[in-house]
DRENPA-491505 format. One line per field, with one value per atom (N, C-alpha, C): residue number from 0; chain; atom name; x, y, z. Coordinates in steps of 0.02 Angstrom, whole numbers, plus 50000, padded with zeros to 5 digits. Layout:
<atoms>
num = (NUM/...)
chaine = (A/...)
atome = (CA/...)
c1 = (X/...)
c2 = (Y/...)
c3 = (Z/...)
</atoms>
This chain:
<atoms>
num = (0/0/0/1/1/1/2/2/2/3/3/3/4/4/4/5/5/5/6/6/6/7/7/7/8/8/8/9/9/9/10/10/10/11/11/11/12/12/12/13/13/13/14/14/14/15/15/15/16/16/16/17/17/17/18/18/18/19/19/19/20/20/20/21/21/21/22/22/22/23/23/23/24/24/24/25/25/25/26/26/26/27/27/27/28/28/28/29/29/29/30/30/30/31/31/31/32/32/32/33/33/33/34/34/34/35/35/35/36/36/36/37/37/37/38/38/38/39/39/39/40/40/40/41/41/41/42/42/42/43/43/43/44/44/44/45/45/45/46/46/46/47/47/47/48/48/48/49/49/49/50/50/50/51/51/51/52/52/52/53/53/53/54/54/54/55/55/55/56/56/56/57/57/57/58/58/58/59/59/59/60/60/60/61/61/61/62/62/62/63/63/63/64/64/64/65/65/65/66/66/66/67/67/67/68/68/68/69/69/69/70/70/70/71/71/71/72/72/72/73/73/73/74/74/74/75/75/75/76/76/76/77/77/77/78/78/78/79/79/79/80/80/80/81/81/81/82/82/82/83/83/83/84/84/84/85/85/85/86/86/86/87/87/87/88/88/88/89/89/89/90/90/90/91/91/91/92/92/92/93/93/93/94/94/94/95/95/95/96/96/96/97/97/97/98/98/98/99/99/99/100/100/100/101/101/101/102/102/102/103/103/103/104/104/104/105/105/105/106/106/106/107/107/107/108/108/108/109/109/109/110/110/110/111/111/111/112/112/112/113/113/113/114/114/114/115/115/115/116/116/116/117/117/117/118/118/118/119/119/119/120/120/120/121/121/121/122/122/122/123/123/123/124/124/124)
chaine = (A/A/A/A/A/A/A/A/A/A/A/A/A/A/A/A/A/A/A/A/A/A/A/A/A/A/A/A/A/A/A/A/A/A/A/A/A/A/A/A/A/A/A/A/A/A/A/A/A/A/A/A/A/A/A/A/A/A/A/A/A/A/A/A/A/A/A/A/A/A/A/A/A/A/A/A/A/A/A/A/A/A/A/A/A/A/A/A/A/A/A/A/A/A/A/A/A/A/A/A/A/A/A/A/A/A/A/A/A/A/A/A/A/A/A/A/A/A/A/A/A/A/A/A/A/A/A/A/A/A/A/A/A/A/A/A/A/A/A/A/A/A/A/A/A/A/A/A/A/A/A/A/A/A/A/A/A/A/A/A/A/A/A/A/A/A/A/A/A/A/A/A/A/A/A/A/A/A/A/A/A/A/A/A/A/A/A/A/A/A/A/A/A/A/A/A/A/A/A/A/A/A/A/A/A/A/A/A/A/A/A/A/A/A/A/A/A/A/A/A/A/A/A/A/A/A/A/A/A/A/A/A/A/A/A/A/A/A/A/A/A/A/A/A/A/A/A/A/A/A/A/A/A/A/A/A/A/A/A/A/A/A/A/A/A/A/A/A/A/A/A/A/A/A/A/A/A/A/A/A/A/A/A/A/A/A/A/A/A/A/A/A/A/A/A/A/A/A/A/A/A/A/A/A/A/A/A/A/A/A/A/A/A/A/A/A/A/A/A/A/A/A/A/A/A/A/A/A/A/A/A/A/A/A/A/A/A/A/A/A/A/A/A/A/A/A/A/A/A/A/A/A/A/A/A/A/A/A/A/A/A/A/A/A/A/A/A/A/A/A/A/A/A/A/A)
atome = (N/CA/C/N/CA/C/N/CA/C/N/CA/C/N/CA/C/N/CA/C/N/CA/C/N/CA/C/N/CA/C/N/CA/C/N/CA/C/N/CA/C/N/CA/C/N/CA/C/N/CA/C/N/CA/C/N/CA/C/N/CA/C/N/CA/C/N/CA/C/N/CA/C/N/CA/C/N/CA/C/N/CA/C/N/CA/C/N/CA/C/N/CA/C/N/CA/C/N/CA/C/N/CA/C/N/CA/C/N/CA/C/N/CA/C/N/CA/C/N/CA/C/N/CA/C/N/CA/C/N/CA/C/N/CA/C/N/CA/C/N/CA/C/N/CA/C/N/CA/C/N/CA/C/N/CA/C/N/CA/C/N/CA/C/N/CA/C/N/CA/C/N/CA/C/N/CA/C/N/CA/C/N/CA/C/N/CA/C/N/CA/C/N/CA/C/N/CA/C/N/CA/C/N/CA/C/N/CA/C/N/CA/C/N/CA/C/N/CA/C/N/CA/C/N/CA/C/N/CA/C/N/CA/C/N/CA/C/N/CA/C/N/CA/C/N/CA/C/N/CA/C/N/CA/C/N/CA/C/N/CA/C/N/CA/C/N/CA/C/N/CA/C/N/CA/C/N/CA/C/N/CA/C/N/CA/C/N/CA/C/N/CA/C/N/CA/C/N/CA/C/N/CA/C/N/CA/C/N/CA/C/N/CA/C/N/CA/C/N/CA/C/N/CA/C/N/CA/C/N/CA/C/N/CA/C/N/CA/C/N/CA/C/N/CA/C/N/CA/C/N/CA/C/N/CA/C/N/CA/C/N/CA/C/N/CA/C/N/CA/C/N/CA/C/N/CA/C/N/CA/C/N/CA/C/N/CA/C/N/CA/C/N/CA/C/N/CA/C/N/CA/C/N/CA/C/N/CA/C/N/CA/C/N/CA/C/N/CA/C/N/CA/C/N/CA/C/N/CA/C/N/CA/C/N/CA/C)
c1 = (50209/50180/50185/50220/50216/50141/50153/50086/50055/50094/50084/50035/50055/50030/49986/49977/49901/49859/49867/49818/49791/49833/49812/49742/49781/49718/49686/49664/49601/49546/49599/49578/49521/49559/49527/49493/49482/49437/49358/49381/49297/49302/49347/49294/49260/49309/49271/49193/49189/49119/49071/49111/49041/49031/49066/49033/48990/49007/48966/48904/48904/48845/48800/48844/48794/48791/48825/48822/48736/48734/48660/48627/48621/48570/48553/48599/48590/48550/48550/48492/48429/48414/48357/48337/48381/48374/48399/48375/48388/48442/48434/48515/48558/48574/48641/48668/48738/48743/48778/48740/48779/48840/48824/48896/48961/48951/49034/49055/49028/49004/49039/49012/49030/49123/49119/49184/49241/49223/49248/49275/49230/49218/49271/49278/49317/49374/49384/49460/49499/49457/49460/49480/49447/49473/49504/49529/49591/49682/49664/49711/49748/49665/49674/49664/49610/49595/49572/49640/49620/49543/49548/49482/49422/49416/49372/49349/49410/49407/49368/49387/49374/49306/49292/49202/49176/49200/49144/49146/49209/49209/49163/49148/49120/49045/49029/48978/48908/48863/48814/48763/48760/48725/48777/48826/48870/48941/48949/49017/49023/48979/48966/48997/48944/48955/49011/49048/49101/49158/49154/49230/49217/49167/49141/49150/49138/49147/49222/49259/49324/49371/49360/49381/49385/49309/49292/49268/49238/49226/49152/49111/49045/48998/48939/48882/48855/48792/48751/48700/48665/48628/48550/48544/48485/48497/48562/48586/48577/48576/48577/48509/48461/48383/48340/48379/48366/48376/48444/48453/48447/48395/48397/48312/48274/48208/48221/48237/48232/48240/48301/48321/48253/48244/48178/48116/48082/48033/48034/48102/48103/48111/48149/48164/48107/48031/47987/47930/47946/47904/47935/47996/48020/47997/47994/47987/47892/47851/47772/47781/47808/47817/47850/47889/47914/47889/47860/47831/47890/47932/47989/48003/47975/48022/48085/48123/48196/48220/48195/48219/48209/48133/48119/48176/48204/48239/48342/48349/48396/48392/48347/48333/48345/48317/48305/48385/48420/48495/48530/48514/48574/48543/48491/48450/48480/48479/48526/48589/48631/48695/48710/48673/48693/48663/48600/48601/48629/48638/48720/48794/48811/48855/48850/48773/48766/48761/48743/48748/48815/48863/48926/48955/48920/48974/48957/49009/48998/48959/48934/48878/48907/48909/48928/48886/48936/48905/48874)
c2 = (49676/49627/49654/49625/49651/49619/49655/49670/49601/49545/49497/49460/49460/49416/49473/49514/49574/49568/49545/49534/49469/49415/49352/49356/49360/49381/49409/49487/49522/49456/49429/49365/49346/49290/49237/49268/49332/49354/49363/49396/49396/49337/49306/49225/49206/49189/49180/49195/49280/49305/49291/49273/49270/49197/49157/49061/49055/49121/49122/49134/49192/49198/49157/49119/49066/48997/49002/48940/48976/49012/49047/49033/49052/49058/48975/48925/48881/48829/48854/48835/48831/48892/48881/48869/48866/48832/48750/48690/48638/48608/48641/48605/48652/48723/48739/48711/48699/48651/48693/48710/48736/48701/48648/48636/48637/48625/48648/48715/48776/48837/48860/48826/48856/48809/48746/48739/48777/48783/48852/48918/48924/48989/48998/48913/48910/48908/48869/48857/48947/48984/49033/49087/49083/49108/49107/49016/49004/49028/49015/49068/49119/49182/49260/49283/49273/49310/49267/49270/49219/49237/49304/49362/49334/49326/49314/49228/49181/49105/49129/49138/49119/49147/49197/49226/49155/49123/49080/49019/48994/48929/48974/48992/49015/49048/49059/49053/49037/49041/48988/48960/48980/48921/48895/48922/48875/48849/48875/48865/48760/48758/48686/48629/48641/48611/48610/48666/48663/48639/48647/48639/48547/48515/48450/48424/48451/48428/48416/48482/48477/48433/48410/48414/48326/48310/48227/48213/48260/48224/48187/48206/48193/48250/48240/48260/48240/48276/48233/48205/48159/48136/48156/48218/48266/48307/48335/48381/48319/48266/48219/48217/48176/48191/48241/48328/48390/48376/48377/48382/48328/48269/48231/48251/48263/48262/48339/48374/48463/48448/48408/48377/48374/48321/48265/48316/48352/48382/48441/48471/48535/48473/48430/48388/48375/48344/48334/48400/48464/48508/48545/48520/48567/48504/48446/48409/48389/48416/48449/48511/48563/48616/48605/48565/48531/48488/48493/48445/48383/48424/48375/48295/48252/48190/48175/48202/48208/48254/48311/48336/48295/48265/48250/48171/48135/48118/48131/48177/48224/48234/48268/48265/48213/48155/48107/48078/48093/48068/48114/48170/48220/48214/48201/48175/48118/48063/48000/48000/48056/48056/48086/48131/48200/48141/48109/48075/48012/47974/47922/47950/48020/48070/48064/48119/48115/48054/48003/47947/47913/47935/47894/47923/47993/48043/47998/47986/47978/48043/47973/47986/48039/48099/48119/48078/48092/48054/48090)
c3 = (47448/47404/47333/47291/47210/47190/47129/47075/47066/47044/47026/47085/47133/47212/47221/47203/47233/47184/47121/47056/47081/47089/47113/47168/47219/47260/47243/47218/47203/47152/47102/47066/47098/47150/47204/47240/47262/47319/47269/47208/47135/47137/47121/47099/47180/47228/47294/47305/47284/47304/47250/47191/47144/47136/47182/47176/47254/47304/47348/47339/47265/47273/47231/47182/47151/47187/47230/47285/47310/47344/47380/47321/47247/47208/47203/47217/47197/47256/47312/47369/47333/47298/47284/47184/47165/47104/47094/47107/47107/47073/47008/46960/46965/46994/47022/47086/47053/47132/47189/47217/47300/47311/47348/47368/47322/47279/47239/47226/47233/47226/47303/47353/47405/47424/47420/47422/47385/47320/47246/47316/47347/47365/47450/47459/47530/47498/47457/47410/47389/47345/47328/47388/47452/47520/47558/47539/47603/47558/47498/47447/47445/47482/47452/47515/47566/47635/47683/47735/47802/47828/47836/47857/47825/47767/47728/47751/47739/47741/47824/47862/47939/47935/47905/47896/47882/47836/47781/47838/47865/47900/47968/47978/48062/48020/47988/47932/47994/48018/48034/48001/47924/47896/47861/47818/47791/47819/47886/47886/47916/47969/48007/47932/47879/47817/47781/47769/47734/47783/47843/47904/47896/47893/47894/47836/47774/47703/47708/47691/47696/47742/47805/47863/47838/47863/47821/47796/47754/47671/47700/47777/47786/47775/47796/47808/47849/47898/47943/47905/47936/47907/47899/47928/47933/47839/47860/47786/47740/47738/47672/47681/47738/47711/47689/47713/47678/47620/47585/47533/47471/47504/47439/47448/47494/47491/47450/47458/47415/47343/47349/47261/47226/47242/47221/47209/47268/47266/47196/47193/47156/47096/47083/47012/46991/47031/47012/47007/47039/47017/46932/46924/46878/46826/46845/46766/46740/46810/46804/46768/46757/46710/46647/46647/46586/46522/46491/46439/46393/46399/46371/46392/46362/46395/46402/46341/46344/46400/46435/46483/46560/46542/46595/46627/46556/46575/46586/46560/46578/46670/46695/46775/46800/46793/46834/46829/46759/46763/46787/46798/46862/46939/46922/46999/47024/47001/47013/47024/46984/47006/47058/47051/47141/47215/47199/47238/47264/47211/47223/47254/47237/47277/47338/47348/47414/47455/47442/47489/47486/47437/47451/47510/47511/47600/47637/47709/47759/47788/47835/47857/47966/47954/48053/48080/48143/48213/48248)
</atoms>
């Protein structure tokens, strides 16, 4: 393998691990978005390391999701009532700490869009 195709990969394998890990940070911070973070992070793997990709798809909290995202572009419909009730709850605890009206409506317009997203997925069987 020359220099060029071994820089590449080392590339894609840092970006891979560091959208994995803001994919995780973003579970629990409401406006980072996980799922694009972790797809970033399947894209970035199926690239640079089969080893690596086959970790993330066989994953057991993330892999079910991403083999399903990718695969058909669904979700179940448990992961959509998780993830729009988590939205909502953290959108409305973060805009109770917030005094801003202008932020508070900033939220409610990335709240609306992630949730119009999520309901355009199909829905698994």
């Amino acid at each position: 393998m020359y220099t060029g195709k071994l820089l590449k990969k080392y590339i894609l394998i840092t970006v891979g691990c560091l959208s994995l890990v803001l994919g995780i940070i973003g579970i629990f911070i409401p406006l980072l978005p996980t799922v694009p973070f972790l797809l970033l992070t399947a894209y970035c793997f199926t690239r640079s390391s089969n080893r690596m990709y086959n970790w993330l798809i066989n994953h057991k909290t993330f892999g079910s999701y991403i083999y399903h995202y990718q695969t058909y572009r669904s979700i179940s419909r448990k992961s959509k009532l998780l993830a729009l009730t988590f939205l909502w709850v953290s959108l409305g605890f973060s805009m109770f700490l917030l005094p801003s009206l202008y932020l508070h409506l900033l939220l409610v317009t990335i709240g609306t869009g992630v949730t119009l997203y999520i309901l355009s997925l199909r829905t698994l069987k």
